[in-house]
C-alpha positions in Angstrom: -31.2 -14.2 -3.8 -31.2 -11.8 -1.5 -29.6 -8.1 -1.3 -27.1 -8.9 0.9 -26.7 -12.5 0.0 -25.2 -10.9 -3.5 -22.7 -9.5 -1.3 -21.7 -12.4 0.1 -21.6 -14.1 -3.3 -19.5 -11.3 -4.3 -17.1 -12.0 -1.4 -17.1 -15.4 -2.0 -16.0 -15.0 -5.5 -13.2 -12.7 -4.9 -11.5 -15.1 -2.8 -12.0 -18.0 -4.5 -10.9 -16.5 -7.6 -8.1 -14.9 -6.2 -6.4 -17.7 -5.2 -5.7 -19.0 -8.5 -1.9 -18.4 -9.6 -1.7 -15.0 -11.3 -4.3 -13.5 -9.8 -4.3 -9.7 -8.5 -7.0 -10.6 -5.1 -7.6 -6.7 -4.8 -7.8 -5.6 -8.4 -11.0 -8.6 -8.4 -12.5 -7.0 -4.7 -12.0 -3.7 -6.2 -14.3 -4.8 -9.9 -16.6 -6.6 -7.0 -17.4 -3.0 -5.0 -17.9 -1.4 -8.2 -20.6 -4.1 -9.4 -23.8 -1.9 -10.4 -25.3 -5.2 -9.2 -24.7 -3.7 -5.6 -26.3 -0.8 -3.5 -23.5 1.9 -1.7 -23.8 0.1 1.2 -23.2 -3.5 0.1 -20.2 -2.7 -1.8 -18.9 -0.9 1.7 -19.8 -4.8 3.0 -17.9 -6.5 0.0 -15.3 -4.7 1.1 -15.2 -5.0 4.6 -15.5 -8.5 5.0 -13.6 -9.7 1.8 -10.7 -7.5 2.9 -11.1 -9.0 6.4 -10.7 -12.8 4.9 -7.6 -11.8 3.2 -5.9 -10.2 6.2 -6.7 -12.7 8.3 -6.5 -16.2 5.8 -3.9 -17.8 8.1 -6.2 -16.9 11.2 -9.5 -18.5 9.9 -7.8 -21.7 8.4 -6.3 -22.3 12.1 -9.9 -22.0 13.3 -11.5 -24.2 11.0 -8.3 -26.6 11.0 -9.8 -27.2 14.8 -13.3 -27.5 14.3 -13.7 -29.2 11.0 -12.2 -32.1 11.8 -12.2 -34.0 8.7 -9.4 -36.1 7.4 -10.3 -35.2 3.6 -8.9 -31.5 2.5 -12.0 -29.1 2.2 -12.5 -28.0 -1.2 -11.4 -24.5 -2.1 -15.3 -22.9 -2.5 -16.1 -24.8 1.1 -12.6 -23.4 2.8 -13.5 -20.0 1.4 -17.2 -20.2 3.0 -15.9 -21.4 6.7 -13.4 -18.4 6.2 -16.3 -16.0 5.7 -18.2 -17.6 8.0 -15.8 -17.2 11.1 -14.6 -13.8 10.1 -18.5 -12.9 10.2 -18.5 -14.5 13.7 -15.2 -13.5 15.2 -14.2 -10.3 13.5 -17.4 -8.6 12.4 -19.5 -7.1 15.3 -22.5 -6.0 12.9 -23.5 -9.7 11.9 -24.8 -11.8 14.1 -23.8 -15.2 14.7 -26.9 -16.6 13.1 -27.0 -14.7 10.1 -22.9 -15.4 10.0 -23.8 -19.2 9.9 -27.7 -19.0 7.9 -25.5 -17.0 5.0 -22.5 -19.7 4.8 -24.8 -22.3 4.9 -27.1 -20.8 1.5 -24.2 -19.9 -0.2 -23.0 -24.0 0.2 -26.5 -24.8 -1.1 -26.0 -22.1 -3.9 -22.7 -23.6 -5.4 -24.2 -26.9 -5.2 -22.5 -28.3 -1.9 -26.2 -29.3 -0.8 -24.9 -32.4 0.7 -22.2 -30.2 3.0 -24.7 -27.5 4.4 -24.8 -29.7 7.4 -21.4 -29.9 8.0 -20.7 -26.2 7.0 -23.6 -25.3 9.8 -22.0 -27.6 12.4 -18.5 -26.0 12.1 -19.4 -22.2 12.4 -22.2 -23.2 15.3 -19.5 -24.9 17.1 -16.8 -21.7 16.5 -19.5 -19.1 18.0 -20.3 -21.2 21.0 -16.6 -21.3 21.8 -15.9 -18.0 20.5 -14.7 -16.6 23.7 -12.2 -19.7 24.7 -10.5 -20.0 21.3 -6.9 -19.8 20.9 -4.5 -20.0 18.0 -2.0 -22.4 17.7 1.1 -20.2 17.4 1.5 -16.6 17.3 2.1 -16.9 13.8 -1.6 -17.9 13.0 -2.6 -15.4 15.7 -1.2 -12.7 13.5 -2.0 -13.8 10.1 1.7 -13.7 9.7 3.5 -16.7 7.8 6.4 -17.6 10.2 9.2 -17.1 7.8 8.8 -13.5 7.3 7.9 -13.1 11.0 11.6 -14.9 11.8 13.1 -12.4 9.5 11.4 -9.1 10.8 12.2 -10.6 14.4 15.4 -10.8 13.3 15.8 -7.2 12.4 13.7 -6.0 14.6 12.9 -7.8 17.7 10.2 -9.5 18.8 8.3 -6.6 20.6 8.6 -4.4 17.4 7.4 -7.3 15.5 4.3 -8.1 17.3 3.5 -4.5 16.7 3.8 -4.5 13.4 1.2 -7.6 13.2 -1.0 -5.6 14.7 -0.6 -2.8 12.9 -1.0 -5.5 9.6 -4.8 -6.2 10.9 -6.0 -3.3 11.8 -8.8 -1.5 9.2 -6.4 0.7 6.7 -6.6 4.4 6.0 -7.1 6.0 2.8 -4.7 8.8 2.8 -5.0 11.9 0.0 -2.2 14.3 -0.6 -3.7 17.6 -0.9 -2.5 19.7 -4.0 1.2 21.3 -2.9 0.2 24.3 -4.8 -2.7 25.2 -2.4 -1.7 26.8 0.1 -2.2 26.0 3.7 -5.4 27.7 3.7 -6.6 26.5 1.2 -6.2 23.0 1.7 -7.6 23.0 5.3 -10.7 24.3 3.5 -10.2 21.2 1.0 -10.0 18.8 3.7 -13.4 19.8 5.1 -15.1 19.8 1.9 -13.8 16.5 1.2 -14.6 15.4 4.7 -18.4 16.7 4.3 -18.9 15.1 1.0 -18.4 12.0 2.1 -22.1 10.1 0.8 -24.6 9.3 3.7 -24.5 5.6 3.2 -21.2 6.2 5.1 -21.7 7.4 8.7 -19.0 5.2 10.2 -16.6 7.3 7.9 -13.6 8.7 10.2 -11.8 12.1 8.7 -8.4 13.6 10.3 -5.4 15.5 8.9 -2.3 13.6 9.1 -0.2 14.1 12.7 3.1 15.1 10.3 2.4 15.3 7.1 0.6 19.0 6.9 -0.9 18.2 3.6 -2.7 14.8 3.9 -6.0 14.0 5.4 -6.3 10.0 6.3 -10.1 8.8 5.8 -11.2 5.3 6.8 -14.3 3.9 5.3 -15.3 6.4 3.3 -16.3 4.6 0.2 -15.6 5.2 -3.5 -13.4 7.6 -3.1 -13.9 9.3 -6.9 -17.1 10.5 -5.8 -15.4 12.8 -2.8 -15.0 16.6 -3.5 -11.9 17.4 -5.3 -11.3 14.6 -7.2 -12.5 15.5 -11.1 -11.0 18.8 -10.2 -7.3 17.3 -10.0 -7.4 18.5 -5.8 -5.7 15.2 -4.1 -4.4 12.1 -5.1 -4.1 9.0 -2.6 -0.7 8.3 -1.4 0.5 7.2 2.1 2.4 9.8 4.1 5.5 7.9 4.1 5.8 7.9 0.4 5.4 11.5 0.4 8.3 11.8 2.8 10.7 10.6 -0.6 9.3 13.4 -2.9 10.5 15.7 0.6 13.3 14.2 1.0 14.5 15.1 -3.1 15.2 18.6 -1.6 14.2 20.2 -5.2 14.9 23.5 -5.9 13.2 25.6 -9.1 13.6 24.3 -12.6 15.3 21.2 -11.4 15.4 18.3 -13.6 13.9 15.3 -12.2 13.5 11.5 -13.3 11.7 8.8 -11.9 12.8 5.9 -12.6 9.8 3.3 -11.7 7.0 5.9 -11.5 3.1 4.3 -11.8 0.7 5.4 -10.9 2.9 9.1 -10.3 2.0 9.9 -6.8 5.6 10.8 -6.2 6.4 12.4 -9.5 3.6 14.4 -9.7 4.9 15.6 -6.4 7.4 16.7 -7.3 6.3 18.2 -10.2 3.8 20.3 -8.0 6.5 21.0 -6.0 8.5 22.8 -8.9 5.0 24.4 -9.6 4.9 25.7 -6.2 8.5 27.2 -6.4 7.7 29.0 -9.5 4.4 29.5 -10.1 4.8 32.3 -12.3 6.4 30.4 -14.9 5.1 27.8 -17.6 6.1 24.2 -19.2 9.9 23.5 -18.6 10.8 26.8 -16.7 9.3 25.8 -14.0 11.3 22.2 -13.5 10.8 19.3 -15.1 9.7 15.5 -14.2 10.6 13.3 -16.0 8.2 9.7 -15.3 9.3 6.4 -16.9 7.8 3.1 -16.4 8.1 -0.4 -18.0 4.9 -0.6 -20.0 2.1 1.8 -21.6 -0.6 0.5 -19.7 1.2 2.2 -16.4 2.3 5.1 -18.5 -1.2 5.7 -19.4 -1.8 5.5 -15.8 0.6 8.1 -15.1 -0.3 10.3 -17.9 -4.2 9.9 -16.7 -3.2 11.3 -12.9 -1.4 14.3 -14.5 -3.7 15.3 -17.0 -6.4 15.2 -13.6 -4.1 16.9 -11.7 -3.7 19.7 -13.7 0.3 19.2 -14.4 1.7 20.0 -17.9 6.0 19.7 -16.7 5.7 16.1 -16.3 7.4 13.8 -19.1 5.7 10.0 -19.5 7.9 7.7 -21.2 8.1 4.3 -21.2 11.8 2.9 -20.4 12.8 -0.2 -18.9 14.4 1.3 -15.5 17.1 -1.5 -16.0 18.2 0.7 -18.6 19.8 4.0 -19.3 18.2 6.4 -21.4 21.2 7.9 -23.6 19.9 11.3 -24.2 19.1 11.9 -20.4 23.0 10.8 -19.0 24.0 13.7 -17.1 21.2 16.0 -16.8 19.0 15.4 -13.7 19.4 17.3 -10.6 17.3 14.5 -8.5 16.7 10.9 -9.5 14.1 9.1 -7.5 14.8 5.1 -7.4 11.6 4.2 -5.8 11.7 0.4 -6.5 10.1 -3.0 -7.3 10.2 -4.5 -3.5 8.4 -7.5 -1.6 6.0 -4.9 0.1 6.6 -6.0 4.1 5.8 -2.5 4.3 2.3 -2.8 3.1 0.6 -5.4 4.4 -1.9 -3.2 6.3 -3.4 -2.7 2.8 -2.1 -5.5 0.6 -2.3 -8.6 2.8 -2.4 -11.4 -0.1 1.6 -10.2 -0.3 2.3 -12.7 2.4 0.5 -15.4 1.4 2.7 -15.3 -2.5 6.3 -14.1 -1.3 8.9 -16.6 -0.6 12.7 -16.2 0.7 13.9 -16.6 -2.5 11.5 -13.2 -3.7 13.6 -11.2 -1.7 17.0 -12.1 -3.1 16.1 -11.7 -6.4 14.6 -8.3 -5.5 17.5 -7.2 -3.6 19.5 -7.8 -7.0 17.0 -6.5 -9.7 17.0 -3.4 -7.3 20.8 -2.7 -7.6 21.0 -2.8 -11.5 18.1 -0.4 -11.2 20.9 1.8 -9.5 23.3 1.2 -11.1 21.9 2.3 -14.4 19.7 5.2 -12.7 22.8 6.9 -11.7 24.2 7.9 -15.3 21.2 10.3 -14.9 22.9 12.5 -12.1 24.7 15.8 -13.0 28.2 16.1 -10.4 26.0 17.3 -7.0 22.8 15.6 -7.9 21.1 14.0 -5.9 19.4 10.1 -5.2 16.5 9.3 -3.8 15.8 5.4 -3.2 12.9 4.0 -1.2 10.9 1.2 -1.0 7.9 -0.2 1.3 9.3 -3.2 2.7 11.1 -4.1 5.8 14.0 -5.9 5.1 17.7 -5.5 5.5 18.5 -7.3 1.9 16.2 -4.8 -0.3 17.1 -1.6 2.7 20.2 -1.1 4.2 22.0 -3.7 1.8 21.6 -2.0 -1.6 22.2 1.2 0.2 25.6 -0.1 1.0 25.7 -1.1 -2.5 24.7 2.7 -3.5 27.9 3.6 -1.7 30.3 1.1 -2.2 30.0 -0.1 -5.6 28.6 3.1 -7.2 30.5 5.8 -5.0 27.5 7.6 -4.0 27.8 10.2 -1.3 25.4 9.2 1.7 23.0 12.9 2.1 21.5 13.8 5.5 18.1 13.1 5.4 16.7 15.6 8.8 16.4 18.4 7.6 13.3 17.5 5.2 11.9 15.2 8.2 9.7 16.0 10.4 11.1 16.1 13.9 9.1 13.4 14.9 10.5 11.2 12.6 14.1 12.0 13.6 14.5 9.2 15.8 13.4 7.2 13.0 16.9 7.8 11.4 19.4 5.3 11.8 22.6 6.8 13.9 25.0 5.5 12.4 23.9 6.3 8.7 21.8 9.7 9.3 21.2 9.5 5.4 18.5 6.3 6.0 15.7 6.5 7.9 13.1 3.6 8.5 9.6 3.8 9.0 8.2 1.1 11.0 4.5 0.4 9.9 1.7 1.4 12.1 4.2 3.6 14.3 3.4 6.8 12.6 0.4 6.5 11.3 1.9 5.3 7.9 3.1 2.5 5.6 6.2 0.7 6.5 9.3 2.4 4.2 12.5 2.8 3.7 14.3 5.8 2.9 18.0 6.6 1.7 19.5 9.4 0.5 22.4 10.3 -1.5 24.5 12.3 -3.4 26.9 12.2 -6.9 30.5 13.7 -5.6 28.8 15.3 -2.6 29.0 18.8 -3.7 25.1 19.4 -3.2 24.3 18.2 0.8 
């Protein structure tokens, strides 16, 4: 089998397999680009076009709906081959429309679909003859967006705003890394060019640029494994989107604070913040200098936390495992910041975890919206009187957003906290009007995730 044909078969695996119930799509394309089996540049493929196929499922099927034309429901390995198939064709200006349909048809032959090669060859030689006059059904399918949760963003949202955000869903996703917060700006414009110029030469489509807001971020696209870029053994950067380092900002933490994160894997946030407390006192050692304290449900995502802070360099963080549902008894009282960044259905996200839409139903988001209040509700026994709440989340709607943080004040007597002064001013009209201690990120608007932010405070004696 060919180099490139591998890739394919890699692809091909991915989503097949990842359509199975239980199954994490990107943890299998992520094992698939790291296959040893595969040079640099067909793992950059693997991931191109498999992540392409997932964006865009809903898309392809509507395509091959019309041209397949058969009364018997394809079988999952031949649905999955059309979908690479027409992606190649429709979506992927580097193949060409006869390799597209020459690799679909071997990998039918491969699997042992000899008898459908034909038919596999008709359907993708019909879609790139009529490539240019094709249209989708509805707007839904032109999207990739399953019409329920485009209803309910329209509903929040509007329809323009909504549109844009399926855009934004489809378009190739950045990688972005937080620089170190103990560097200072110097320093880390130097990092980001080093970064930038290590990038591998397999990679010459790679795009580089520092964030438009966030000072501290530079956003790559297509720049390969990303544990092979300068700074990375070294404990320099960590990837997390801009928007979720807007929550850490947003915590307003002064030296030695106290922090806890409720829900903390992999630690981007916390270990935020705990560089943040680094920054503040960087003359001082171990708990002077603030402590973070990171909890999460099982050891498997501790260890993941405790991995990133051990790179990182960071010896004030605290891993423990705790069941956020749950108050730790010997931590009631003490923190100065508590950061509820939450178990959500990911609207916000999509960009980068598309097989989210295909999984969520209606029903997802009420039980979310609830697990996320008794989250709260046990996360603020950890305030001190004049501490202060962060909660976040990357989603979009107004169940898991603006509904617990009615809850937040309401039922638990929380103190709403302006959030503009640790915004950027571009963000500012981001934040709602009426509640100037939210503020909603809309995906793709500022270069970002889609999030959720609101801020509050225990007896409002610390703004």
């Amino acid at each position: 089998m060919a180099e490139r044909d591998r890739a394919r078969e890699s692809v091909l695996r991915v989503l097949t397999e990842g359509e199975k119930e239980g199954a994490h799509v990107y943890a299998l394309l992520q094992r698939a680009a790291e296959s040893g089996a595969l040079s640099a540049k067909d793992r950059a493929f693997v991931r191109m076009l498999a992540g392409e196929c997932i964006r865009r499922r809903l898309s392809l099927d509507d395509v091959i709906d019309r041209y397949a034309k058969t009364k018997k429901p394809l079988k999952p390995v031949i649905r999955n081959i059309l979908r690479m198939g027409v992606c190649q064709i429709l979506y992927l200006d580097r193949v060409t429309e006869a390799r597209a349909v020459s690799s679909s048809v071997e990998l039918a032959r491969g699997r042992g679909f000899g008898n459908l090669t034909g038919f596999v060859n008709g359907v993708l030689r019909k879609v790139a003859a009529e490539q240019e006059h094709i249209e989708f059904t509805s707007k839904y399918t032109r999207y990739s967006v399953p019409q329920w949760i485009w209803d309910t963003l329209a509903k929040t949202y509007g329809e323009e705003e909504t549109e844009a955000m399926a855009r934004a869903f489809l378009a190739v996703p950045a990688v972005t890394l937080r620089l170190d917060n103990r560097l200072t700006p110097e320093e880390q414009d130097a990092l980001a060019k080093r970064i930038a110029a290590s990038v591998p030469a397999e990679h010459p489509d790679c795009e580089s640029e520092r964030h438009p807001f966030a000072h501290y971020a530079l956003c790559l696209r297509r720049a390969g494994d990303l544990t092979a870029l300068c700074g990375y053994q070294e404990g320099q950067w960590m990837v997390q989107d801009a928007a979720a380092m807007l929550a850490a900002e947003c915590a307003g933490v002064s030296s030695g604070d106290t922090v806890i994160d409720v829900c903390a894997a992999p630690g981007g946030k916390a270990l935020q913040l705990a560089e943040m407390l680094r920054f503040l006192a960087p003359a001082q050692q171990g708990a002077e200098a603030g402590t973070v304290y990171a909890f999460d449900l099982t050891e498997e995502k501790c260890d993941k936390i405790r991995e990133n802070a051990a790179r990182m360099r960071l010896d004030n963080v605290t891993v423990r495992q705790q069941d956020a549902r749950f108050t730790d008894n010997s931590l009631i009282g003490q923190a100065d910041v508590v950061l509820c960044d939450l178990p959500c259905s990911g609207l916000g996200v999509l960009q980068k975890k598309a097989d989210i839409k295909y999984r969520l139903t209606e029903a997802d988001i009420t039980e979310l919206a609830a697990l996320q209040k008794e989250i709260l509700s046990s996360a603020v026994n950890y305030l001190k009187d004049g501490g202060r709440l962060i909660y976040s989340t990357c989603t979009l709607t107004k169940e898991e957003n603006e509904g617990v943080a009615d809850f937040a004040e309401e039922t638990l007597g929380l103190v709403p906290a302006d959030l503009r002064p640790h915004l950027p001013a571009v963000l500012h009209e981001a934040v709602s009007a009426a509640h100037p201690g939210r503020v909603t990120i809309l995906p793709g608007k500022y270069g970002t995730d889609g999030f959720f932010i609101a801020g509050f405070v225990k007896g409002g004696a610390k703004a």
